[in-house]
Backbone bond lengths (Angstrom), bond angles and torsions (degrees), N, CA, C in turn:
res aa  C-N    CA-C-N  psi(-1)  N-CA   C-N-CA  omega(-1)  CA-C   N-CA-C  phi
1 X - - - 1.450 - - 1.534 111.59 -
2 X 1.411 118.89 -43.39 1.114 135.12 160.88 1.975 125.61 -13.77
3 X 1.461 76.57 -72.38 1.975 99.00 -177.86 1.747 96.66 -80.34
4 X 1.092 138.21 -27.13 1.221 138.31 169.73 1.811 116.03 -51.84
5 X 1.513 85.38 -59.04 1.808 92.12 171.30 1.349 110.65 -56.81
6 X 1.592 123.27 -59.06 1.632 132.83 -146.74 1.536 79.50 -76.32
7 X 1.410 150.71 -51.31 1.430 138.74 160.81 1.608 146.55 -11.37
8 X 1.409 90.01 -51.69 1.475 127.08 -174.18 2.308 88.75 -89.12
9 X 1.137 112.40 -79.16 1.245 106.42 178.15 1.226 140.56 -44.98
10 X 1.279 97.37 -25.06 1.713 115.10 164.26 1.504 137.91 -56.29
11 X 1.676 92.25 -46.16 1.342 133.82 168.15 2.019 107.09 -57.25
12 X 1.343 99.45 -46.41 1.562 109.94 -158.51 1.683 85.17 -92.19
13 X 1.232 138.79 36.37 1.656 109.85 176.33 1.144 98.02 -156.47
14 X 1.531 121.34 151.44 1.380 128.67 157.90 1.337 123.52 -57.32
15 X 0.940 136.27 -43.90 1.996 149.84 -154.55 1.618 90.36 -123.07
16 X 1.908 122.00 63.25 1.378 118.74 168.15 1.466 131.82 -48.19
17 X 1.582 93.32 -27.67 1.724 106.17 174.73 1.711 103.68 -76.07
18 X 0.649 132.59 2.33 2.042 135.29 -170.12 1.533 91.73 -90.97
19 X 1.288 138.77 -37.97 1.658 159.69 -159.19 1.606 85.97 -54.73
20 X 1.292 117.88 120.00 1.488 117.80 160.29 1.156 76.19 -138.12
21 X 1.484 109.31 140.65 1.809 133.29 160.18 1.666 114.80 -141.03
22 X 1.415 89.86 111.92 1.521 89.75 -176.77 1.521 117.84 -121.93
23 X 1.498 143.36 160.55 0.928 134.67 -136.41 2.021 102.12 -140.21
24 X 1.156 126.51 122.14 1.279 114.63 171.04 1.779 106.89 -135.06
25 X 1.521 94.21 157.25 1.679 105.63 -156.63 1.987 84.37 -96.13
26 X 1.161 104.72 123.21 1.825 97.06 155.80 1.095 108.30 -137.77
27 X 1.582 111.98 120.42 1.308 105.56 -165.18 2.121 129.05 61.86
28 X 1.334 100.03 -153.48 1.205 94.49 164.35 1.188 134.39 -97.36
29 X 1.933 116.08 30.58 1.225 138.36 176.63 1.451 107.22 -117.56
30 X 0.979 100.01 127.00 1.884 107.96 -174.17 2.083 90.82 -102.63
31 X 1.176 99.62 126.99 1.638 103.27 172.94 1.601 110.72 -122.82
32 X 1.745 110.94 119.55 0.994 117.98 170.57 1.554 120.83 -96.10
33 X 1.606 111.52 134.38 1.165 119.03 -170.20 1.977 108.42 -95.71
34 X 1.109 113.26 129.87 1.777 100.15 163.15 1.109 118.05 -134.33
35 X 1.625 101.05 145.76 1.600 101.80 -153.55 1.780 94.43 -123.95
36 X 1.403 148.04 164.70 1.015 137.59 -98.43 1.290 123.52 145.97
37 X 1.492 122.45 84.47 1.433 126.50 -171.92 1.870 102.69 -30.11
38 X 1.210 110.66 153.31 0.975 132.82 177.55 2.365 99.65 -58.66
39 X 1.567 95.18 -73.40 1.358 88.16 -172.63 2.091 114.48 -58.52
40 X 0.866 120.69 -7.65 1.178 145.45 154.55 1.808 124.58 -57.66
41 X 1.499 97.02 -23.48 1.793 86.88 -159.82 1.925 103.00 -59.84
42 X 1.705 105.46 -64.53 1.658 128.98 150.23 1.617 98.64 21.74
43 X 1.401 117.55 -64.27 1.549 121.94 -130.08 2.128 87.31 -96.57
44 X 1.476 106.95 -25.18 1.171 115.69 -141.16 2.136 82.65 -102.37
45 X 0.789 115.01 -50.75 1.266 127.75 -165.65 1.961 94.31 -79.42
46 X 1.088 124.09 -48.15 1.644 120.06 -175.71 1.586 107.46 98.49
47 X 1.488 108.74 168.84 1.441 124.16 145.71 1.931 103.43 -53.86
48 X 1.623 106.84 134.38 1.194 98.99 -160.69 1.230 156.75 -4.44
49 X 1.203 104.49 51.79 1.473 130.00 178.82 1.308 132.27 105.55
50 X 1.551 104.59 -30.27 1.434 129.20 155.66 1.352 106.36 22.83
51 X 1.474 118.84 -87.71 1.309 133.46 -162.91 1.891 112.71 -57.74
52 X 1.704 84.88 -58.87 1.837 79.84 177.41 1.329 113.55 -64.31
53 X 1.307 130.53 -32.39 1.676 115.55 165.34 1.581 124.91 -47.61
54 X 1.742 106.14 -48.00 1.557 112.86 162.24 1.552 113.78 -32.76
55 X 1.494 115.38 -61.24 1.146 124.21 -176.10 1.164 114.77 -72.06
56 X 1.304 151.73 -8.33 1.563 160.42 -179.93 1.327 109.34 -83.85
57 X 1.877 106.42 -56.94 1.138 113.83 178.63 2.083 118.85 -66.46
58 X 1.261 97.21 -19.01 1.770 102.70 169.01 1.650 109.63 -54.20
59 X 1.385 67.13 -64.93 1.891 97.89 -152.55 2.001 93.90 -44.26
60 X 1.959 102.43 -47.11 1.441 94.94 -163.28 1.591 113.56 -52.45
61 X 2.105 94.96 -45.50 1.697 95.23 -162.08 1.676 99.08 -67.84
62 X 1.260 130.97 -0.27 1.774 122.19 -166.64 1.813 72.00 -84.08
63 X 1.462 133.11 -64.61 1.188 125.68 -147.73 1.977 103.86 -71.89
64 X 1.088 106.20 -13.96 1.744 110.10 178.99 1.390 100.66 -66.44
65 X 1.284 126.06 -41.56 1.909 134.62 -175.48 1.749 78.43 -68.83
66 X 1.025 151.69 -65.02 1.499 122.49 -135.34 1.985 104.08 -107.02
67 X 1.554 94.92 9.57 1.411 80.81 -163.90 1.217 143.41 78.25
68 X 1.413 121.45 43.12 1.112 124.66 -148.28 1.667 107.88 -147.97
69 X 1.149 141.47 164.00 1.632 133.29 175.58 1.277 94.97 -118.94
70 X 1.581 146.12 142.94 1.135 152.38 -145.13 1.435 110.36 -174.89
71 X 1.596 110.99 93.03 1.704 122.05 166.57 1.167 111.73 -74.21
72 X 1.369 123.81 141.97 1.739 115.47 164.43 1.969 91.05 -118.89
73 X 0.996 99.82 135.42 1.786 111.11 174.84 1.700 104.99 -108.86
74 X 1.154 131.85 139.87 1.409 118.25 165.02 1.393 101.51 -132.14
75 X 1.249 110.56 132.77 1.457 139.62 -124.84 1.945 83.90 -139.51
């Protein structure tokens, strides 16, 4: 899920090297964090949110195939 996100965010930003995505297990919810130059956030987040929902809704159905519950936070 990890390389899926840092993929997708990479793609969506000017400053690709700024992309930190990191991943923590709580429970049986794994929550991914992405972090994101400041002049960068805009591109990553959308017109009201747009984009990070795009990316929520990926990330969930990739985690629906493995069984899994999957937060993305953008940080």
């Amino acid at each position: 899920m990890r390389e899926l996100v840092e993929v997708i965010a990479k793609a969506l930003v000017d400053e690709p090297d700024s992309v930190v995505v990191t991943e923590k297990k709580e429970g049986k919810t794994i929550v991914i964090e992405v972090r994101v130059a400041d002049s960068d956030m805009g591109k990553v987040i959308g017109k009201q949110g747009r984009i990070a929902k795009a990316i929520r809704s990926v990330v969930k159905a990739a985690a629906a195939k493995e069984d899994k519950k999957v937060v993305v936070d953008i940080a």
